[in-house]
C-alpha positions in Angstrom: 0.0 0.0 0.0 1.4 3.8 -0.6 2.5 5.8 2.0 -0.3 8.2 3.3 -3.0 6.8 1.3 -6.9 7.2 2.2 -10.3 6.0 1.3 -13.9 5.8 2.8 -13.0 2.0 3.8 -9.8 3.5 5.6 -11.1 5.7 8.0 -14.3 3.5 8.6 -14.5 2.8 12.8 -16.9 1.2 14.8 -19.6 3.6 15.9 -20.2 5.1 18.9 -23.3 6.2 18.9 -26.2 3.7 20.2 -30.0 3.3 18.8 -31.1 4.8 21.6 -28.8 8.3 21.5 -29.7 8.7 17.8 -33.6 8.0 18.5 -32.9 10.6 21.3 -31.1 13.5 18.5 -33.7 13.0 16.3 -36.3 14.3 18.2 -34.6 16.8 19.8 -34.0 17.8 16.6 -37.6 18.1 15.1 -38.8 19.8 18.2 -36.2 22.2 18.8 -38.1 25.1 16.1 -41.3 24.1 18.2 -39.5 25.3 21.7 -37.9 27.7 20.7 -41.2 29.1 19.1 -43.1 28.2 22.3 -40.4 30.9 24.0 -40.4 33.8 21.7 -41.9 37.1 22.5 -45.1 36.2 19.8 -48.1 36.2 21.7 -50.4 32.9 20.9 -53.7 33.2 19.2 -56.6 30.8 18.8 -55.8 27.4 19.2 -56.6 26.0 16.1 -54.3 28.8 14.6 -51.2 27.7 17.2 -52.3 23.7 16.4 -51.5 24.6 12.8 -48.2 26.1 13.4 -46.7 23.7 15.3 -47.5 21.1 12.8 -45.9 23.3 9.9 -42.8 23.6 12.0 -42.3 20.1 13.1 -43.3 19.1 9.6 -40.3 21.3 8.6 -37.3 20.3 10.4 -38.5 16.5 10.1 -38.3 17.7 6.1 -34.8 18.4 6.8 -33.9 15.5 8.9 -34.7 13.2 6.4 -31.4 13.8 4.3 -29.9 12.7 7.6 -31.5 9.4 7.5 -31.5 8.5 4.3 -29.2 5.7 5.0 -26.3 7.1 3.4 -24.4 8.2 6.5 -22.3 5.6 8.2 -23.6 6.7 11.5 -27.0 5.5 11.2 -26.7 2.5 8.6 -23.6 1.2 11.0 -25.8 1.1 14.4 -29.6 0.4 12.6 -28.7 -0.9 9.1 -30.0 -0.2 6.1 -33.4 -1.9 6.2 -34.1 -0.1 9.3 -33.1 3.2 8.1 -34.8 3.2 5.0 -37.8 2.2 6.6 -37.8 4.7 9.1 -37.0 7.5 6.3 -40.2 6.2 4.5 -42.2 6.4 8.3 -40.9 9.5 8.7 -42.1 10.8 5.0 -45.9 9.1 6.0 -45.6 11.5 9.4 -45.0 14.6 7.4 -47.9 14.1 5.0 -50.0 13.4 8.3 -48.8 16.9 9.7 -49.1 18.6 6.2 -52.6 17.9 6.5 -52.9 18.5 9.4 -51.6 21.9 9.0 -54.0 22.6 6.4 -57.6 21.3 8.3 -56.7 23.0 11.3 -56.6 26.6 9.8 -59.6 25.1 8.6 -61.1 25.4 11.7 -59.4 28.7 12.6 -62.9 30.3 13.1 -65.7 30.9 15.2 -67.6 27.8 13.3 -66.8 24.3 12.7 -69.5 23.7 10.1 -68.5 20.9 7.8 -69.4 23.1 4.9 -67.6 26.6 6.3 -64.5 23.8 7.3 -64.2 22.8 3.6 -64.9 26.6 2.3 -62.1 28.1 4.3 -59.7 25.4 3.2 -60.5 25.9 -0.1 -59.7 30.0 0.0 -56.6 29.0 1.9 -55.4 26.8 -0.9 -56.3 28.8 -3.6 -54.5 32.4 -2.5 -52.1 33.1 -4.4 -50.0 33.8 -1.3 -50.2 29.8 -0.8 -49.1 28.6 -4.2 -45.9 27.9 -2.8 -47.0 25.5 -0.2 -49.1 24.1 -2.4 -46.4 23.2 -4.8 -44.7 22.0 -2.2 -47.5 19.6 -0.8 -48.3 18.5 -4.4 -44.1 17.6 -4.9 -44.5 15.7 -1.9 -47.1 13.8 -2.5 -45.7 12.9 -5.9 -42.3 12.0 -4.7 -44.5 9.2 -1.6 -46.0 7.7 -4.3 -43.3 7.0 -6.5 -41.4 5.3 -3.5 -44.1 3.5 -2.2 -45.2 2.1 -5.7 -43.4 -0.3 -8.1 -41.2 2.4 -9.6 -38.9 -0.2 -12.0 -42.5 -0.4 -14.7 -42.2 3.5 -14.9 -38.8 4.3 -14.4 -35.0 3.5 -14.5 -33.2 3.7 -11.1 -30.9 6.3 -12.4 -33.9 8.4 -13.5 -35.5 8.0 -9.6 -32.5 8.5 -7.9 -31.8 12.0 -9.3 -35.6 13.1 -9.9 -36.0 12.0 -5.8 -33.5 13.9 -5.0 -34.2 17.1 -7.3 -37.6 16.7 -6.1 -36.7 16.8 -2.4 -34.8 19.7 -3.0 -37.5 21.6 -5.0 -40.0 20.5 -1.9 -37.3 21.9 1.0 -37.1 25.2 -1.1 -40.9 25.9 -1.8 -41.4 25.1 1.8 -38.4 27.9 3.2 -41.0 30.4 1.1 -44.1 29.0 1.9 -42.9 29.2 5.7 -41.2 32.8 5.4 -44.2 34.5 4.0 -46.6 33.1 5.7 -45.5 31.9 8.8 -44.8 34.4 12.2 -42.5 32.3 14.0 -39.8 31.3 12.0 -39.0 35.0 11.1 -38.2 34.9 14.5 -34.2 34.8 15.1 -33.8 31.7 17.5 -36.1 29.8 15.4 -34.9 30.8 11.6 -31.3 29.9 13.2 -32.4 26.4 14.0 -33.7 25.8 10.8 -30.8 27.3 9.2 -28.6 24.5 11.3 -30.9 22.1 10.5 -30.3 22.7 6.5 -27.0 23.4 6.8 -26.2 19.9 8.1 -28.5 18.6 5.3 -26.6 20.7 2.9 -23.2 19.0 4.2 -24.3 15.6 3.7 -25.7 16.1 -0.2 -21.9 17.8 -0.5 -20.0 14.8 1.1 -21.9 12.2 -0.5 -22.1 13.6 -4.0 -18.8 15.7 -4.3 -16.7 14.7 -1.6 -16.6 10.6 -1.5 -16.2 10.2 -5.2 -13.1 10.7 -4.3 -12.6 8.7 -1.7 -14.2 5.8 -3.6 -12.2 5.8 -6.6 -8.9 5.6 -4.4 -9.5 2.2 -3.1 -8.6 1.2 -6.6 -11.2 -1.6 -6.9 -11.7 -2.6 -11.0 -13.3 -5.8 -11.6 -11.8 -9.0 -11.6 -14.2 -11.2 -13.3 -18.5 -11.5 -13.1 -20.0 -15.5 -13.1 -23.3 -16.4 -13.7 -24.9 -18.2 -10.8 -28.6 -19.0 -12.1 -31.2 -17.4 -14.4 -31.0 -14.0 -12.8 -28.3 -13.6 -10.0 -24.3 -13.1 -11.4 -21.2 -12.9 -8.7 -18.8 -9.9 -9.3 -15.7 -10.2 -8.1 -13.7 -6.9 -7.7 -10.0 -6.5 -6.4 -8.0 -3.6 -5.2 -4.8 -2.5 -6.3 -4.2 -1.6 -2.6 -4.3 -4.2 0.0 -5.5 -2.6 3.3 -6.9 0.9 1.5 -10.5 -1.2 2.4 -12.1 -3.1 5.5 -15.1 -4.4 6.4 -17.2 -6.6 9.0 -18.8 -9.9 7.5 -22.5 -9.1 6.6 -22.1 -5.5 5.4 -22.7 -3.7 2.4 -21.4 -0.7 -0.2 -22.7 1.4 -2.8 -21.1 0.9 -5.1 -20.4 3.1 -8.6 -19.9 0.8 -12.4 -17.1 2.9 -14.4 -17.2 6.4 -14.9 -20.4 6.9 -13.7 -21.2 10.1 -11.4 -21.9 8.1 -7.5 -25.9 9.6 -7.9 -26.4 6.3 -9.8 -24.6 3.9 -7.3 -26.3 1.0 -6.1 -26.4 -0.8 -2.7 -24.4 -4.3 -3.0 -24.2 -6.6 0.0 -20.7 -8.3 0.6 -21.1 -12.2 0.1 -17.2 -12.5 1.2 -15.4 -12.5 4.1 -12.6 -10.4 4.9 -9.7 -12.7 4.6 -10.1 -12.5 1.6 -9.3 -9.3 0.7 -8.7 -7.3 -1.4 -10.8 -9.7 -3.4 -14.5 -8.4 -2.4 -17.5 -10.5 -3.9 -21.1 -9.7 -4.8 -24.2 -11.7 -5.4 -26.8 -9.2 -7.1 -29.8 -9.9 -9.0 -30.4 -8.4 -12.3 -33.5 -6.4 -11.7 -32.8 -2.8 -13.7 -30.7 -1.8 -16.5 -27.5 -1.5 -14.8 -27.4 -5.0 -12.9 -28.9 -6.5 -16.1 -25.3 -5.5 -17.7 -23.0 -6.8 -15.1 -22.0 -9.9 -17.4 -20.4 -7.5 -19.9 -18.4 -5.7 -17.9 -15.2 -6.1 -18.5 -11.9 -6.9 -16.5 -10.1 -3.9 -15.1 -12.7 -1.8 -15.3 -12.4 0.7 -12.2 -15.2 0.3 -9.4 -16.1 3.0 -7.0 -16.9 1.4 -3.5 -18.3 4.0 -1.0 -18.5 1.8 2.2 -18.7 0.0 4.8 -22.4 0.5 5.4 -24.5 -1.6 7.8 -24.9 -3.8 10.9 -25.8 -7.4 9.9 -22.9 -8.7 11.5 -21.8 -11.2 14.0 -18.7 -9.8 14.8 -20.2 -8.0 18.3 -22.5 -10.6 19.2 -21.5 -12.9 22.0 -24.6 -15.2 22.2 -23.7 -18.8 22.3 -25.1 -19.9 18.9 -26.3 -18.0 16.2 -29.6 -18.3 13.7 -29.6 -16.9 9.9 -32.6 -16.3 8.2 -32.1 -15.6 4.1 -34.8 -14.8 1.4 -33.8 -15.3 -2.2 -30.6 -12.3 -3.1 -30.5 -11.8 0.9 -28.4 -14.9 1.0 -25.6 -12.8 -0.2 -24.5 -11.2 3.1 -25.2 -14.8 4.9 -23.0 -16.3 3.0 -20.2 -13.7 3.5 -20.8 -14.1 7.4 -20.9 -18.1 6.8 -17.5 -17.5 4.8 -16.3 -16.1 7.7 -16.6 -18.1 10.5 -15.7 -20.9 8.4 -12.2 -19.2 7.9 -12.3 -18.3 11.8 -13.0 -22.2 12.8 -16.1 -21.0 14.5 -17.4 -23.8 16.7 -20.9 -22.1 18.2 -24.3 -23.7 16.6 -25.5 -22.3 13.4 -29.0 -22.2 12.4 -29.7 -21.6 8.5 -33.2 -21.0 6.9 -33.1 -20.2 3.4 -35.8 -19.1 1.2 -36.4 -19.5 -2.7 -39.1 -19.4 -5.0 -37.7 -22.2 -6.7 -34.6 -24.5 -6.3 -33.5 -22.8 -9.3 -32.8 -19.9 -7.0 -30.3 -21.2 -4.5 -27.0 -20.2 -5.0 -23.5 -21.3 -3.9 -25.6 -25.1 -2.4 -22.5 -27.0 -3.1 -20.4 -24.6 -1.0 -22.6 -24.3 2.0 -23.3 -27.6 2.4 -20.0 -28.5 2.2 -19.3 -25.9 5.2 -21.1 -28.6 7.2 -18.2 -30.2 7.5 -16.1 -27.8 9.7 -18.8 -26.0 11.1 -21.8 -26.8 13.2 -24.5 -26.1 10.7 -27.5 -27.2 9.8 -29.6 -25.9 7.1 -33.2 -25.8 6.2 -34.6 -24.7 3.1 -38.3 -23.3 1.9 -39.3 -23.5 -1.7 -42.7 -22.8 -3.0 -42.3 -25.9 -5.2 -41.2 -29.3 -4.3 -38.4 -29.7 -6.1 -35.7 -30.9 -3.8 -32.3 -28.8 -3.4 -29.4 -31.2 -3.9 -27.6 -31.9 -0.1 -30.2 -29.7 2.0 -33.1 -30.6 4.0 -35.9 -28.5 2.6 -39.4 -28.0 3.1 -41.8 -26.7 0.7 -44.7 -23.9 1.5 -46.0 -21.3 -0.6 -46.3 -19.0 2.8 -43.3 -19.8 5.1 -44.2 -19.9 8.6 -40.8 -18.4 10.1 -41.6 -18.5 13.8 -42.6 -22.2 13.3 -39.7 -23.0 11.1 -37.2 -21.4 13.3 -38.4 -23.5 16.5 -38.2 -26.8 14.2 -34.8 -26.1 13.1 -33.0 -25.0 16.4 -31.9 -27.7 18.4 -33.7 -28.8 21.7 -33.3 -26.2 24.7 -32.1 -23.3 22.8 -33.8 -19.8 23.4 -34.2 -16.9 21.9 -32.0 -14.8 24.5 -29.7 -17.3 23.8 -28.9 -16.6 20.0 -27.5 -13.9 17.8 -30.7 -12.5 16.4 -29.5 -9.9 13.5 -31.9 -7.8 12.2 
């Protein structure tokens, strides 16, 4: 390795900050505009009319936050993992339509009367002022950018094409809101309150700059190029990439990268889960199923062609657990990681009780069955497979279900007088 060099792998240490602390940030951080408001020198009005602002404020910074946990900083994909973070970035979006409208309904019932029909009046002059278009735009933008998440985007667009209108459209939705909130709204003109906001975006700002500008940097001097790409079935192809500089990269068995195919800019990366282990870098290997345009054009890439790895993400790892025997649960492509954490106690002569369930829609779709049943041998594994047909995978107990009871299956597999305290549960 050169003298002095860097990369996003290099720096990359264990985290420090627990569930719990970040849960705990979070929400200081969407309610900080709200007390500060609720300290400022404007005097409160009706209640309907106070209901309203807090709603636009908290609706706000949670606007913000969620550049923060998008899953691309290390902080919160390290300690939660991915799944966990995008899900809560897609709760938190759900929460912010929920206090859009209710920003909306209760200037609604700003008013003497709560008539249905007055309700629904006042609503509609609110909308359509011209002093509102803003917010409107802004609502509409929102909605827009739920429902392409939340739908199957792949039938109407490439991934490339949501990744940049997403974040273009989160942008577009940030701004009109800053105007919407400046000319209408009394309390974030207010100096404590405009500064928090401020904060807020600037940290938001700072992330968009490091991920987009700053790492593809970073990424490109690990030196990773690829080393070769095998087919493994119909639809799921290894690549195999290798860096010119042992030790520039590190990783924990179980975790992921995004990472970047050639030249590209890193706003069209893709999440890959690591299906090695770390001995053997600087090979790293990838299972990844060929779903959109990119992955469907893995098997002509080319040796040598340069990689851009942004990682280590995630927290499906064994490394920190201490339990006594350890249960893996895998459905179709989310073998991949398994089999990297599989690979590595393997090479580690591991000698706790393993647990694998393994999903598939067919046999067809198991990967790599020659290999882990042959890690039977030197480890203490025992494997049970669910198809939803009954054709038999070669050297594994299997059982066949088009529904898979987990709870069920993971009691039949585990052997007598285990409990669930007892095992490394990953998430």
């Amino acid at each position: 390795m050169q003298d002095g060099l860097v990369s996003a792998g290099w720096w990359w240490r264990r985290p420090t900050w627990p569930p719990f602390g970040l849960a705990a940030l979070y929400i200081l951080a969407v309610l900080c505009p709200l007390a500060l408001a609720a300290f400022s020198s404007i005097a409160p009005t009706d209640i309907m009319t106070e209901l309203a602002a807090a709603c636009g404020l908290v609706a706000g910074a949670m606007l913000l936050m969620q550049f923060l946990s998008s899953g691309r900083l290390k902080t919160v994909s390290s300690r939660l993992g991915l799944d966990v973070a995008i899900g809560f970035h897609r709760a938190a979006a759900t929460t912010i339509l929920l206090l859009v409208a209710a920003h909306v309904v209760a200037l609604g019932l700003a008013g003497d009367e709560w008539r249905p029909g007055l309700v629904i009046a006042r609503v509609g002059r609110l909308v359509a002022a011209q002093s509102a278009r803003s917010g409107v735009l802004a609502t509409a933008t929102l909605v827009l950018l739920f429902v392409l998440a939340s739908g199957n985007r792949s039938r109407v667009m490439r991934y490339e094409v949501w990744r940049i209108g997403h974040g273009l459209g989160a942008l577009a939705v940030v701004a009109l809101s800053a105007d919407h909130a400046w000319r209408l709204g009394a309390y974030v003109r207010e100096p404590a309150v405009a500064l928090a906001f401020v904060v807020l975006a600037a940290a938001a700002v700072t992330l968009v700059v490091i991920i987009y500008a700053v790492r593809p940097l970073s990424t490109r001097i690990t030196g990773f190029s690829v080393q070769r790409v095998r087919r493994l079935s119909r639809d799921i192809v290894e690549l195999v990439l290798k860096s010119r500089y042992p030790g520039s990269f590190r990783f924990r068995a179980g975790q992921f990268v995004w990472a970047t195919i050639g030249q590209r800019h890193p706003v069209t990366d893709h999440p890959f889960s690591i299906a090695s282990s770390p001995e053997e870098l600087p090979l790293v290997r990838f299972l990844i199923r060929e779903v959109g345009d990119t992955t469907r054009s893995l098997t002509a890439l080319q040796p040598g062609l340069p990689v851009g790895v942004d990682g280590p993400h995630g927290n499906f790892t064994v490394e920190d657990h201490t339990a006594r025997s350890i249960v893996l649960v895998a459905g179709g492509i989310g073998i991949a990681p398994v089999l990297g954490i599989l690979r590595s106690l393997q090479r580690k002569g591991d000698r706790r009780p393993i647990r694998l369930l393994v999903a598939g829609r067919s046999a067809r779709d198991l990967v790599e069955q020659e290999e882990i049943a042959a890690m039977t041998r030197c480890l203490d594994l025992q494997i049970m497979v669910l198809v939803e047909n009954a054709q038999r995978p070669t050297g594994w107990s299997w059982d066949a279900r088009p529904r898979p009871m987990w709870r069920a299956s993971l009691r039949a597999s585990t052997a007598p007088g285990w409990r669930a305290s007892s095992a490394a549960r990953l998430p």
